[in-house]
Structures are given as structure tokens and as C-alpha cells.
C-alpha positions in Angstrom: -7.3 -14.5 58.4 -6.4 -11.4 60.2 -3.1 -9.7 61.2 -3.4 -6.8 63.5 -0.1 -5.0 64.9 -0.6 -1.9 67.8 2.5 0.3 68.5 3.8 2.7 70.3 7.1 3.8 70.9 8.5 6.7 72.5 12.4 7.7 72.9 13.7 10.4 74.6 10.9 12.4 73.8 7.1 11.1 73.2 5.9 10.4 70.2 2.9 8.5 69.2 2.5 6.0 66.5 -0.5 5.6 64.4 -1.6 1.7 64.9 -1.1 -0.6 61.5 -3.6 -2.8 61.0 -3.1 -5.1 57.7 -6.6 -7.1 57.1 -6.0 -9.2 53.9 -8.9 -9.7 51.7 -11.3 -12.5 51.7 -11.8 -14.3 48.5 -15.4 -14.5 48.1 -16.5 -17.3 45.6 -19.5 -18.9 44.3 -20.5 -22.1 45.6 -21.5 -23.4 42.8 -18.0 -23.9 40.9 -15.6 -24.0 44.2 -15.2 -24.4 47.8 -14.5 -21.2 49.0 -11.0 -20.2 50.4 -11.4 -20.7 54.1 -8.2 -19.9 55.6 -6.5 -22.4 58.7 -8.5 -24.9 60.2 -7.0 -26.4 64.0 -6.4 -29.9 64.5 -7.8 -32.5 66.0 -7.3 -32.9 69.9 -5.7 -35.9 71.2 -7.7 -38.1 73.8 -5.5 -37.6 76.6 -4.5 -34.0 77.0 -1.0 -33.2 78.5 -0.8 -29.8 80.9 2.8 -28.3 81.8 2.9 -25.6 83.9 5.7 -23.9 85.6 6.0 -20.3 88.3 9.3 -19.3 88.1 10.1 -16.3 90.5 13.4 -15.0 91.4 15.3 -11.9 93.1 19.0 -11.9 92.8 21.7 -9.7 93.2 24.4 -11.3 90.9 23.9 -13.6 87.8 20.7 -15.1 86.7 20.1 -17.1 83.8 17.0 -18.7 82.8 16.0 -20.8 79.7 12.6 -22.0 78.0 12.2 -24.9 74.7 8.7 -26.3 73.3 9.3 -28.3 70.2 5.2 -29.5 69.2 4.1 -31.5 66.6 0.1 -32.7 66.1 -1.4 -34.3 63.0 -4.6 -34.8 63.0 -3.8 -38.5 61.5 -0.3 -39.3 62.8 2.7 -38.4 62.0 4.5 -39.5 59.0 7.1 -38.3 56.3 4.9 -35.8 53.9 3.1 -35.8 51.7 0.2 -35.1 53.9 -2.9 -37.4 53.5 -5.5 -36.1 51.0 -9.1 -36.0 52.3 -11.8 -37.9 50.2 -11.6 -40.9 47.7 -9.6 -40.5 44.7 -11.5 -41.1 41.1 -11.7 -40.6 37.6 -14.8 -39.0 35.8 -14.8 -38.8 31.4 -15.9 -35.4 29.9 -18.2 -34.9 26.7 -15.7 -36.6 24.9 -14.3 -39.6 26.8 -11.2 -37.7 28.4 -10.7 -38.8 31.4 -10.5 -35.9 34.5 -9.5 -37.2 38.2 -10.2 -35.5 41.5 -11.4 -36.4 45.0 -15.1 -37.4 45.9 -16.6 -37.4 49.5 -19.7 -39.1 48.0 -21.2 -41.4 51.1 -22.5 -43.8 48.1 -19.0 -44.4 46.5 -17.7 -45.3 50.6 -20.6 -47.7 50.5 -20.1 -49.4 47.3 -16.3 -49.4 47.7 -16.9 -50.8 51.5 -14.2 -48.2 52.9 -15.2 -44.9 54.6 -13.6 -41.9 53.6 -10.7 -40.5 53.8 -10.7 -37.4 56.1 -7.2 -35.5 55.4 -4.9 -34.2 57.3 -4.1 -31.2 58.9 -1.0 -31.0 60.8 0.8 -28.1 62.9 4.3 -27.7 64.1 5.0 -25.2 67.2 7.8 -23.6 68.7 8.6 -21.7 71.4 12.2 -20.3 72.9 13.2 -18.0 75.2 16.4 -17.3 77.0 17.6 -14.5 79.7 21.0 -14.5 80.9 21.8 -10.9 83.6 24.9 -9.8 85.6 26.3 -7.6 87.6 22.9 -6.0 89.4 19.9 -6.7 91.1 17.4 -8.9 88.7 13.7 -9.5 89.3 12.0 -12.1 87.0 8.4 -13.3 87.0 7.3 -16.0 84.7 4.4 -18.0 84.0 4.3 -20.9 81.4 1.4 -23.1 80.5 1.4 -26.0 77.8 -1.7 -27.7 77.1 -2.7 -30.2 74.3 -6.4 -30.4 74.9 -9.7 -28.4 74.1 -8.5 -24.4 75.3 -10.2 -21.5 74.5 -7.4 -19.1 75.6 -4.1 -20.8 74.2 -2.3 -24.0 74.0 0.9 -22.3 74.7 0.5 -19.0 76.9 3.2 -17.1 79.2 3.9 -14.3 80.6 7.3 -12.8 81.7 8.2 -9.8 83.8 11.6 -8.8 84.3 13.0 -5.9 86.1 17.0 -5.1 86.6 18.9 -2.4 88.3 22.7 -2.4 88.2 24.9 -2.7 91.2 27.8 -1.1 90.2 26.8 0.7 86.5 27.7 -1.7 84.3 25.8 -4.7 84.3 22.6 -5.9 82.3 20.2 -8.6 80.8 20.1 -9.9 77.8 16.5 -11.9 77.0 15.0 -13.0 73.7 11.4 -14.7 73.2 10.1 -16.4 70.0 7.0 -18.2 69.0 5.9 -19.6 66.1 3.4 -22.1 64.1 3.8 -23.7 61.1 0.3 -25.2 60.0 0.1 -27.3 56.6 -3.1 -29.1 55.3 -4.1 -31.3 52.6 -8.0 -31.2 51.7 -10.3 -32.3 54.2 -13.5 -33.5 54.6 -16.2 -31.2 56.2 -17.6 -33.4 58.1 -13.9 -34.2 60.1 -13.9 -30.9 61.8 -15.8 -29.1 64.5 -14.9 -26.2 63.0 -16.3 -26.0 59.7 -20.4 -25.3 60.3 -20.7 -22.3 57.7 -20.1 -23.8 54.8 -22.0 -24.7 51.7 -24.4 -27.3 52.2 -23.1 -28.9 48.7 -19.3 -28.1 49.7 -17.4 -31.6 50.8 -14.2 -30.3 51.5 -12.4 -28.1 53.3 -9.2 -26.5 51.1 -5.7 -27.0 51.6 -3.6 -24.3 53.1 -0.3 -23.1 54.3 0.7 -20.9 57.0 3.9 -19.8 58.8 3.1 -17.0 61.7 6.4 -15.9 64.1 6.3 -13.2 66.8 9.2 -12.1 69.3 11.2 -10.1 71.1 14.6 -9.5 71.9 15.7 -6.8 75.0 19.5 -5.5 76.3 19.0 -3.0 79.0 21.1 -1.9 81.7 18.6 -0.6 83.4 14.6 -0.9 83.9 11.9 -3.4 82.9 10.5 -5.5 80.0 6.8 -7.5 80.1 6.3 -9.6 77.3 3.5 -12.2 76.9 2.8 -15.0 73.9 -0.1 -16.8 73.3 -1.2 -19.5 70.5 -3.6 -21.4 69.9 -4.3 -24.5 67.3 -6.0 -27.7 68.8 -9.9 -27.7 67.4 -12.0 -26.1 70.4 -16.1 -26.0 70.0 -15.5 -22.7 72.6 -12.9 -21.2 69.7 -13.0 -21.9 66.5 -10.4 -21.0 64.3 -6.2 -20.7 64.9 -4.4 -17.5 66.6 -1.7 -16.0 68.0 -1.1 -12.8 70.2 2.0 -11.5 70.9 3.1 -8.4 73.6 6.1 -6.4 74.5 6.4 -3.5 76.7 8.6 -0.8 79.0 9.3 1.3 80.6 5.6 3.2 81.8 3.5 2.2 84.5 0.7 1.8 82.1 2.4 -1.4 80.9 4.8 -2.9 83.3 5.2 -2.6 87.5 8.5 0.0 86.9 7.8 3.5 85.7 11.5 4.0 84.9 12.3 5.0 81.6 14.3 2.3 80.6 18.2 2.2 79.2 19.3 -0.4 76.2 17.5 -1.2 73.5 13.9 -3.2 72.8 13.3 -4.9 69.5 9.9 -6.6 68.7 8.8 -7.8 65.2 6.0 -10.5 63.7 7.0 -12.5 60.6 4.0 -14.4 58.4 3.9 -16.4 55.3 0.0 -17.4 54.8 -1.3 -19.6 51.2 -4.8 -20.6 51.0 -6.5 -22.6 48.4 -9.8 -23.9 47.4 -11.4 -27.1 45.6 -12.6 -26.6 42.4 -15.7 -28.7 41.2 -14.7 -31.0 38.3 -17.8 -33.0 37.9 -18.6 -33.6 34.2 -22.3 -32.1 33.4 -25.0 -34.8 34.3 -26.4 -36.8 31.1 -29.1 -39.0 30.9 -26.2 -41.9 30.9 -24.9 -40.8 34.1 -27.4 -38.6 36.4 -25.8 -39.8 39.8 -22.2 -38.8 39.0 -21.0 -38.0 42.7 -19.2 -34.4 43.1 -15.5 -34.4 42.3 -13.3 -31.6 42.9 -9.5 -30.8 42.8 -7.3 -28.3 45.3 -6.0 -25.3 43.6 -3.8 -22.3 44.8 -6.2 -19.2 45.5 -3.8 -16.8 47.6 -0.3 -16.3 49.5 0.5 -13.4 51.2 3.9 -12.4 53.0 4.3 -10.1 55.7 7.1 -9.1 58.2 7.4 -5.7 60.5 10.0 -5.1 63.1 10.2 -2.1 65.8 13.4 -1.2 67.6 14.2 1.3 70.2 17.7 1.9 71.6 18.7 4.7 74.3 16.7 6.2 76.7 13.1 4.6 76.3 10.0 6.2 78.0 7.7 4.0 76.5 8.0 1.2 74.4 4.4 -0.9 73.7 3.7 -3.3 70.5 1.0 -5.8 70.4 0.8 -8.0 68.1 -2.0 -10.6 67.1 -3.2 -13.3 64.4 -6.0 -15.2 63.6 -6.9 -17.4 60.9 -10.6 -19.5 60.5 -14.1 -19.9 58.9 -15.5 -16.8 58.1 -19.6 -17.0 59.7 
């Protein structure tokens, strides 16, 4: 997974900001013992896909309010009260000296002499998206483009754009907006062979890891005078194109190299990105092969392997002549 955050923010007078880039390390493990850590996986598409779309564009000298809600949830299953399903078929193998060790098996030959296929898991994500703008008093502008769409996307599943520009009619009016997106994506162990996805992995590797990962990115504006661009993107639904999960996340003012006004800008911008990420991997738990038992099938169990927590926030407030933050996250195999 990969978090990368570019700023830059100038007040009153201009000042660059060194961009932050946080990487987190990749656990790299042997093959032999575990499947490796391989961060989110997205889930599966439905097989009808649903498109939303809506232009908004208005210019009005008075009081404009405006107002978006996405509330999303996609198992790759269906959805139920957790716990999530567990991928493969559960078991119980006996070590050197008859102890008894259980764990999950994908082994095709078990399916087959059970007569049941095997379980794939479940991986399951939970979006949201909010946004609300609410001016008075002046002349407001507002551009806004929103796309929803549940299918195969190689750009995002949710993506808009928003342009908002306000002058005041009489000095003391404003707009207020605020933007949030987020995704919550949990997983239970899953088979390999249930996601498009998952082509580099071991050959001798069933099983894709659980995981855990909570990713939020916003804004929030009040100016009395100038313009604010922001654009959010995610996306989560399994894509041959795309592989892996992301989100990207914009917020800009008050420069022509980043919005259509090149007024500085008078209020205050705040932007900030918010993640909680845990990975784990499957550790192999097969007993060593004896001549009593040479075809025991591979058996593993999930284990914790990593969680990292990271939040940054950037505000502004007076005269702004530039104001820029971009944001983005992404989270899949590593090839």
C-alpha cells in the first residue's frame, strides 16, 4: 500500500512546502512458511452494474445550497452480520505427537472427497461520500460533476469534481462547503483462485490474507471571497484494467494554476487525509509429511503481520494566494 500527500500552501506571502510522501514498508516473506502480506484486495463486481451521474451548474446572486450522500456497501458473498466468511475448508491435522492443530485447507482433493467446493471468503467494503455547500449574500458560481458506478472502472467507482467561485454583494457574505470520502475495506482469508487480482503470487500459496483498512480524505472551506476546486476519486470493485484499491483526493485556491479565479482568496481552507491500514498473512501449519501421511493437503492459519495509523491535516486562514494539497492512496499485489 502507498500513501502519498503533495502540498503547497502559501499565505500572505509565498512559501513552498517540501512534498511528504509516507511509503510503508513491504513485508517481504518466504513462501515457504507463509503467504506473504499482500495488502487490500477489491471486490467482486456485481452482474448488473448501476451508473449515477449528475451536472449540476449554477449562477446565483443570493442563497445557494447544495447537498451530496453515497452510503455503499459490496460483499463479495452477500451481506450479512459479521463475522465475515473465512475462505477455504476448515480441518484438523495431529503433530509428531498426536496434538491436534486446525487451520484452513484449499486442497481441490479434500472439495472432492467432501463433495462440496470451496469456500472462497469474503471481502467486503463500505463507502461514503458527503458533501454540503450552503452561500449567501453574493454572487456564487458552482460546477459539479458526480459519477457512481458499481461495475468494472479503471478510473473510480465514485469520482467528482466541484468548482465553486463566490464574490460578495455587499461585503459580508460567504460559503460554507465541506467534502468527505472514505472506505472502509475488511477481509477474511480468501482463496487465490476467487480473484482477478491476485496473479503474482506463489504458486504453492492458496490464500489470500486477511486485512483491514480505513482510508478518509476531505475538505472543508469558509471564504468570503474567491474560489475552491476540489476533486475525490475511489476505487474498490475488482477491474482486470486496475488491479488493486485507491483513492485520490484534491483541494485547491486561489492561483490560476489550479482553479479558473486567480484571486487570492479570503477565509480559510482546511484539507487533511485520515488512514488506519492492518494486514495479515497465512501461516503454513501443515505437520511435516511421514511415510503414514505423504498427501497431507496444505493447512494454514491468518495471523496479524502489520497496522499502521496515519492522519495529516493542512489549514490556511486569511489572505490565501495559493492553497494546493493532493492527496492519494493505493493499496494491492505487489508484481
Amino acid at each position: 500500500m502507498t500513501l502519498i500527500m503533495k502540498k503547497t500552501f502559501r499565505k500572505n506571502r509565498v512559501e513552498h512546502l517540501i512534498p511528504s510522501t509516507l511509503c510503508p514498508a513491504m513485508l517481504l516473506i518466504m513462501a515457504l512458511s507463509v503467504c506473504p502480506s499482500l495488502a487490500a484486495v477489491p471486490v467482486a463486481s456485481t452482474p448488473d452494474a448501476i451508473h449515477i451521474s449528475s451536472i449540476t451548474t449554477v449562477a446565483c446572486e443570493g442563497t445557494v445550497d447544495h447537498g451530496n450522500t453515497l452510503s455503499w456497501q459490496q460483499s463479495g458473498t452477500s451481506l450479512h452480520d459479521p463475522p465475515l466468511d473465512a475462505g477455504g475448508i476448515y480441518s484438523v491435522w495431529f503433530d509428531e505427537e498426536g496434538n491436534p492443530v486446525y487451520g484452513w485447507t484449499a486442497d481441490p482433493a479434500l472439495a472432492d472427497l467432501l463433495d462440496t467446493p470451496v469456500p472462497p471468503g469474503e471481502v467486503r467494503y463500505t463507502a461514503g461520500y458527503s458533501a454540503t455547500l450552503l452561500a449567501g449574500q453574493g454572487i456564487t458560481e458552482l460546477e459539479k460533476n458526480m459519477k457512481i458506478n458499481s461495475g468494472e472502472e479503471n478510473s473510480g467507482n465514485v469520482d467528482t469534481s466541484t468548482l465553486i467561485s463566490f464574490n460578495p454583494s455587499n461585503g459580508h457574505g460567504d460559503v460554507a462547503f465541506s467534502e468527505d470520502l472514505a472506505i472502509d475495506a475488511a477481509a477474511a482469508h480468501t482463496t487465490r483462485e476467487n480473484s482477478l487480482s491476485c496473479t503474482f503470487l506463489p504458486d504453492d500459496c492458496p490464500f489470500i490474507p486477511p486485512f483491514c483498512e480505513v482510508v478518509e480524505m476531505g475538505s472543508s472551506s469558509d471564504i468570503s471571497r474567491g474560489s475552491v476546486m476540489t476533486s475525490a476519486r475511489t476505487r474498490f470493485i475488482d477491474s482486470p484494467g486496475a488491479p488493486g484499491v485507491s483513492m485520490d483526493y484534491t483541494v485547491a485556491s486561489g492561483d490560476p494554476a489550479f482553479s479558473n479565479d486567480p484571486r487570492v482568496t479570503t477565509g480559510s481552507i482546511e484539507a487533511y487525509v485520515r488512514a488506519w491500514l492492518g494486514e495479515g498473512r497465512m501461516r503454513n501449519i501443515t505437520p511435516q509429511h511421514t511415510e503414514d501421511f505423504p498427501d497431507n493437503p496444505p493447512g494454514y492459519v491468518p495471523e496479524k503481520a502489520s497496522e499502521i495509523a496515519y492522519s495529516e491535516q493542512t489549514t490556511a486562514h486569511g489572505a490565501i494566494i495559493v492553497f494546493s494539497k493532493d492527496m492519494h492512496y493505493r493499496s494491492g499485489v505487489r508484481g
